[in-house]
N, C-alpha and C positions, 0 to 999 in steps of 0.2 A: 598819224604821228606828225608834232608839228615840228619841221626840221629849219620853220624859217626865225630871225629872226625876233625875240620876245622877251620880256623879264615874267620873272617869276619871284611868288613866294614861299617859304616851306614852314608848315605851321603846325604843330602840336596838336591835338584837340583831345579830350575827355574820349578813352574808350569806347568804341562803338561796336558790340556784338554783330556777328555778319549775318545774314537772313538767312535762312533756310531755302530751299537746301542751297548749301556754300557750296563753294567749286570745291573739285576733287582736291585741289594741288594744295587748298587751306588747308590748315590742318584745325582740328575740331574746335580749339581755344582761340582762334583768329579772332583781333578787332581789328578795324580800322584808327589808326594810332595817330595819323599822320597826315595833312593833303597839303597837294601842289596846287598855289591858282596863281593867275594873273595875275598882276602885280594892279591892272584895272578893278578887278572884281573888288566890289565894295560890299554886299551882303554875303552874310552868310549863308544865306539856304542855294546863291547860283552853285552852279557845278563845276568842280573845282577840274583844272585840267587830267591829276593824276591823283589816286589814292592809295596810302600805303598802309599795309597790313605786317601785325606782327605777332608773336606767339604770346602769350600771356607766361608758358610754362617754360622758356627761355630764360636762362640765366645768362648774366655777363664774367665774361672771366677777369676783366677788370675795373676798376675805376669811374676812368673816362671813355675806355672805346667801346663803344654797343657791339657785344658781340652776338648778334641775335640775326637769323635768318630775318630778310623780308621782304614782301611780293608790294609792288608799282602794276597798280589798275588803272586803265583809262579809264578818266572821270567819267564823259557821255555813257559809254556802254561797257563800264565794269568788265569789259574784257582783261585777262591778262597781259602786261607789258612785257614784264621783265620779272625776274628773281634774284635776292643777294645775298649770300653768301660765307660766313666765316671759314675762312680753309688754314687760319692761323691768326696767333696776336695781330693785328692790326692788318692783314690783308684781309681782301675779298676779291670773289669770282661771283662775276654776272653774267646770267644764263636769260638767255631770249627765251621766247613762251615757248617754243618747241622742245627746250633742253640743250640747245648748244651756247658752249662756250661764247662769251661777247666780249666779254674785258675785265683783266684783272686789276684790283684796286690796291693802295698801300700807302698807309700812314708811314711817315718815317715820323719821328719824336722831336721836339724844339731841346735843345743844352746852352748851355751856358758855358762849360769848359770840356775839351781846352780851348776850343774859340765857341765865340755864339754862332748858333745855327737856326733859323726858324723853322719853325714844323711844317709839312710839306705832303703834300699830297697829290697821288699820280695814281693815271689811269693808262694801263696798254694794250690798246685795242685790240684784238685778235685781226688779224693780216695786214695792221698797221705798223711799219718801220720806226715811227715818233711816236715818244709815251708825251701826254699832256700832264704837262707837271703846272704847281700852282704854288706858293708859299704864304702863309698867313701873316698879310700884314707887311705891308710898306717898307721898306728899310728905312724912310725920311720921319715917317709914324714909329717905329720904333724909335728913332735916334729922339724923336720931340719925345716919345714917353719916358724914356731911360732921366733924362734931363730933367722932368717936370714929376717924374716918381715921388720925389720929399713932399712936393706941396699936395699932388695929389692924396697921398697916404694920408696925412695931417687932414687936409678935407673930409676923406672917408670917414674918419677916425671920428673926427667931430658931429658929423652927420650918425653916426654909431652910436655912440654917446645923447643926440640928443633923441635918437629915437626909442632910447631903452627910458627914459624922463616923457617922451609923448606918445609911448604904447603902440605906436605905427610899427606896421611890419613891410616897410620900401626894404624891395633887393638895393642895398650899398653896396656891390660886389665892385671891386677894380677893374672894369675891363682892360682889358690889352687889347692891342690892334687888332683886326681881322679880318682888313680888305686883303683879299684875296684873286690873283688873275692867273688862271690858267692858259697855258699857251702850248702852242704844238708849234715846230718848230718848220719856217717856211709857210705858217699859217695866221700867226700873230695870235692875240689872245682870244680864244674860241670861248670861253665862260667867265665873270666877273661879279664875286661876291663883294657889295657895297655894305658894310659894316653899319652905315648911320640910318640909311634904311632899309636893313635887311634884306634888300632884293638878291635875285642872283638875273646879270643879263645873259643870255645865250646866244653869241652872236656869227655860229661859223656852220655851217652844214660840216664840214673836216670829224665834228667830237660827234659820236650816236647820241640822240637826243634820251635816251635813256643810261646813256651812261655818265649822262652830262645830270640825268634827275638824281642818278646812284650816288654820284658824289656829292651832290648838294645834301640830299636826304643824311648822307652819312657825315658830312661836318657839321650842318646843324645841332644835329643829336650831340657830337662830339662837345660842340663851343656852349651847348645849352645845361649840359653834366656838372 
């Protein structure tokens, strides 16, 4: 378990049926949904740090938050890492390969009124005093998008327009900010999602390096919905 120092990336990939015979703890519809690599790793067949598996026959209960059990394998040797959990709307409990408790997880939601709030995401360790909390997105990155909203809109808008005239199917979506720094308090920021290129850096032994893949695995999915 690599607990030093590293970026990462966390990537989608095309369904993958698990080989036979799967471990016990899969359950029979398992693919591989999901891997963790280096942020160096440039091909795809190297082997990615961590792999993530998920149910085929999981529903989500809503929207945007995956509400779906799912197991983190070490890439080298497909051992179990970790397991996660829906125990409610927008929390999670992460359980170490043996079945105990690691760290509960929990979305709070971004508003608008009656003040703004960003959406915000924390992990509290099990024997840990400091929950590592993290919020999407810059307050100086908000304050420039709120400002520049008109011309961006008008740009999407037009880039809309002309792709429906040149049959292209480009994602125009609006992004919104999404740097993201998790910090634990007397430890300084222990994980750091870079929005322009998707990395996540991991930079504190303080955060489990598995509960540091749980929340990356689970805001991806969220920001990619």
């Amino acid at each position: 378990m690599d607990n030093t120092t590293h970026t990462f990336l966390v990537s989608r990939v095309n369904p993958v049926p698990v080989p036979k015979p799967r471990p016990a703890h899969l359950p029979p519809d398992a693919d591989m949904t999901t891997t963790i690599r280096q942020s160096t790793a440039r091909r795809p067949e190297d082997t990615p740090v961590a792999r993530v598996f998920t149910s085929r026959a999981t529903e989500r209960s809503g929207p945007r938050t995956p509400a779906t059990p799912f197991w983190i394998h070490h890439g080298p040797d497909d051992t179990l890492w970790c397991s996660v959990r829906p125990v409610a709307q927008d929390v999670y409990e992460v359980y170490a390969a043996d079945g105990t408790s690691t760290a509960r997880i929990d979305r709070r939601a971004a508003r608008i009124l009656p003040w703004p709030r960003r959406a915000q995401w924390s992990a509290r360790t099990t024997g840990s005093p400091q929950p590592t909390t993290g919020r999407v997105g810059t307050w100086y990155a908000w304050l420039l998008y709120v400002v520049t909203a008109p011309l961006w809109i008008l740009f999407a808008l037009c880039v809309m327009v002309y792709s429906l005239f040149d049959g292209t199917a480009d994602d125009n979506t609006f992004r919104t900010p999404a740097r993201t720094r998790w910090r634990i308090a007397g430890a300084g920021t222990v994980l750091d999602y870079r929005g322009v290129s998707k990395t996540y850096r991991y930079a504190s032994p303080s955060l489990d390096i598995r509960v540091a893949y749980a929340l990356a695995v689970l805001q991806t999915w969220d920001r990619e919905d």
